[in-house]
C-alpha positions, -999 to +999 in steps of 0.1 A: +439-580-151+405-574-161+396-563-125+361-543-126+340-529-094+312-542-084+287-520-078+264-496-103+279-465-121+271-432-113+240-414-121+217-447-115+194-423-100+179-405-121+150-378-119+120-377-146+121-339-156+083-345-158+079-351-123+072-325-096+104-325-071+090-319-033+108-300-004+129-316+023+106-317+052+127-335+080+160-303+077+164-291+117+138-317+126+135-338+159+120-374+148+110-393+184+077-410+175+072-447+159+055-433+122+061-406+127+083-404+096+091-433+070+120-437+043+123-456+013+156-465-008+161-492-038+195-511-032+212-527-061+223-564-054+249-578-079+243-612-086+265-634-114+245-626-139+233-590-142+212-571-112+187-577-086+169-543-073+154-540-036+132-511-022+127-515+012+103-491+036+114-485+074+101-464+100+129-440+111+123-446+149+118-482+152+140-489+124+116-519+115+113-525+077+076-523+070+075-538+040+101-545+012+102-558-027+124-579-049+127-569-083+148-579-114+142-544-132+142-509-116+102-503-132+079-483-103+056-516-101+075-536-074+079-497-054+039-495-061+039-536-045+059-519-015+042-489-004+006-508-010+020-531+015+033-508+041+001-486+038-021-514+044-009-515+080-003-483+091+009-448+076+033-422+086+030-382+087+057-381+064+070-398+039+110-397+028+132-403+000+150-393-026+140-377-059+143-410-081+121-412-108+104-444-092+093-421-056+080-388-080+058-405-104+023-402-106+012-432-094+038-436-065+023-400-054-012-404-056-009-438-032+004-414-008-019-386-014-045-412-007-037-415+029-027-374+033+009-385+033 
């Protein structure tokens, strides 16, 4: 029938052995304040011919979307574009997501040591 899912395979997230992996900071903890805390995730968006990647940044109070990014590869400069963005407004206390190779790199971690993040 040639019937296929939609959506990506497993293991699209994938860590960079190279990059340092950080500790959960938000386990047993009460989040009430606007920036108080921020999360970022990239969703994949299946288009006719091949992918379209989004990484979006949203407080977890408000639930606003600070800033988000269009991108036709999963490479760290449209999650660079992003955070630059979102940074250049305001900052959080903490910043959350998952381990992906895109949030551990270098770069993407010195942008947020910048602002003590």
């Amino acid at each position: 029938m040639g019937i296929e899912a939609i959506y990506p395979g497993p293991n699209t997230s994938r860590t960079d052995p190279n990059h340092k992996i950080y500790p959960y900071l938000l386990r047993d903890r009460e989040i009430t304040r606007v920036n108080e805390v921020w999360g970022t995730d990239i969703t994949y968006i299946r288009l006719g011919h091949g992918w379209l990647y989004l990484v979006a940044i949203m407080d977890w109070v408000s639930r606003y979307v600070i800033s988000w990014e269009l991108s036709t590869t999963l490479e760290l400069d449209f999650c660079i574009r992003a955070l630059k963005k979102a940074l250049s407004l305001t900052f959080p206390e903490i910043f959350n997501s998952d381990q992906g190779s895109q949030f551990t790199s270098v770069d993407f971690i010195k942008k947020l040591q910048e602002k003590n993040i």
